[in-house]
N, C-alpha and C positions, 0 to 999 in steps of 0.2 A: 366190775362192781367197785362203788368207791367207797374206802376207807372212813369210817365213823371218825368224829376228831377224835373223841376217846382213844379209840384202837390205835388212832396214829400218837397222839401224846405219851400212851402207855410204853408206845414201839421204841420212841424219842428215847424217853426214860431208860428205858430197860437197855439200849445203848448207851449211851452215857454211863449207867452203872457199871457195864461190861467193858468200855472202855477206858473209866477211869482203872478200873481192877486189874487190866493188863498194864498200862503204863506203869501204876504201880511195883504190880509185880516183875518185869523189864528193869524197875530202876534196883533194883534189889541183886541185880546181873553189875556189876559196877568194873572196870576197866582198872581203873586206878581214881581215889579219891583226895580231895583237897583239906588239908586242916582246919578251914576256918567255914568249910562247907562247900559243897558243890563237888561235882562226878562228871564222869564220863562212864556213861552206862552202853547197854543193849538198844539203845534205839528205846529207851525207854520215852519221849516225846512223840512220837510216832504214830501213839493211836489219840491220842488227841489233836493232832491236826492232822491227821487222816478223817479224825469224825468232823472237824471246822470243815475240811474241803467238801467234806460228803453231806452236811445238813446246814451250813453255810456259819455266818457269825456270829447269829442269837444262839445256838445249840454250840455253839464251840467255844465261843465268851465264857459259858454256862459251866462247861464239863471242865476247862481251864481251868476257871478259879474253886470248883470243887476237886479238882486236883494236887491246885496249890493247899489246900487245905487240908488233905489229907497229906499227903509232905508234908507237911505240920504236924501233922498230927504220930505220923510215924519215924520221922527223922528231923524234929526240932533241933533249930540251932539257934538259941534265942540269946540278943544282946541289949533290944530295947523298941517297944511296943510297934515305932513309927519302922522299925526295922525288919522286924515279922512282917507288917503289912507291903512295904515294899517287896521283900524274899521269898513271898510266899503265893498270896491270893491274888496281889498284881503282878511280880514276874510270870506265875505260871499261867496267869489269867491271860498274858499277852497273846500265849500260844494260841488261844481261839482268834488274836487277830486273821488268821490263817486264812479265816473262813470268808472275808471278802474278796479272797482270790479265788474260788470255785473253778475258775476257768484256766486260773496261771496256777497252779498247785506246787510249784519248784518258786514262786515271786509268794506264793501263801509261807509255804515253809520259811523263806528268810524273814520276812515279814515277822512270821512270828515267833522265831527264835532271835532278831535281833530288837526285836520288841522283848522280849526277857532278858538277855545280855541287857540292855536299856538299865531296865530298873534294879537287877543286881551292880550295875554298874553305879549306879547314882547310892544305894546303900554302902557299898564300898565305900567310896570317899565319905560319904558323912561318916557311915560309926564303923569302919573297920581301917581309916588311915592309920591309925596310928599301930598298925601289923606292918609298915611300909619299913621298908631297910631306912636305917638313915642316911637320911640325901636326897631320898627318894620321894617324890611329889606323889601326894596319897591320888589323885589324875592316875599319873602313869600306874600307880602299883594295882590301882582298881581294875584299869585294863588290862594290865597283864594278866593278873588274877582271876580274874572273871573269862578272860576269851582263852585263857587255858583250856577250862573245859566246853564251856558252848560254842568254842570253834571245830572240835574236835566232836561232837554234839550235831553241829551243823552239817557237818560229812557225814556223817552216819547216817543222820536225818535223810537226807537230799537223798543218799544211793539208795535207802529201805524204802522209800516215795516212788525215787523209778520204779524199782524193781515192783511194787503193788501197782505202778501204772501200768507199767507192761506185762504183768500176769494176766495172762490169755484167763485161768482157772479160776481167778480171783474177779473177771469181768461176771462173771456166771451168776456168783452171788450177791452181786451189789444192783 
């Protein structure tokens, strides 16, 4: 029997709210964190581009940037308008790039964590160089700064990916 669009749009939904709620609560697990913003969590990225790979780019684009926005909303780090919009709704919105790789799910994942490094990285230098040691090209200190934690983000990512690709247990319900 096939699915009413309603019932599927509803399903959509009600995903999204579940996965935005787990990521959330994952990033709240935090490693060690950065003073000017940004963590290294739980695999807190994880179910949002797990739902990119599993309902593709429109549904992951989607739950991304309502992501980014609740990070906003519960861990604001605000220095100036065009800076919020970079750190928040388009870094984390990057992460639904993910969802054009459905088939490469490990080439999804870097896709769309270095699709967020991207635009943290480009905030950096415009409003956070001048945090740069002196001497120090606000370039270099945004990289460093920034791939501190989303390289460390990136591993976590990738191995929490396998390990849900290769669960025998976890094929059952999907």
């Amino acid at each position: 029997m096939k699915e009413s669009k309603t019932t599927s749009s509803t399903k959509i939904i009600a995903e999204v709210v579940s996965f935005v709620a787990l990521a959330t609560a994952l990033s709240y697990i935090k490693v060690f964190s950065l003073p000017q913003g940004g963590s290294v969590t739980a695999g807190s990225m994880v179910p949002i581009l797990w739902l990119a790979l599993r309902r593709g780019a429109k549904v992951g684009l989607f739950a991304a940037t309502v992501y980014g926005l609740v990070q906003l909303a519960v861990e604001p780090f605000i220095y100036h308008p065009a800076q919020v919009l970079l750190d928040y709704p388009i870094a984390f919105g990057m992460l639904g790039l993910a969802g054009f790789f459905q088939n490469r799910p490990f080439v999804g994942v870097n896709v769309g964590i270095w699709g967020r490094f991207l635009a943290h990285f480009i905030s950096g230098v415009i409003f956070f160089g001048s945090y740069a040691p002196e001497g120090m090209s606000p370039v270099v200190y945004s990289a460093f700064y920034n791939g501190g934690y989303i390289l460390p983000e990136l591993a976590i990512s990738i191995y929490i990916v396998y390990l849900l690709q290769e669960s025998k247990l976890l094929k059952i319900f999907l």
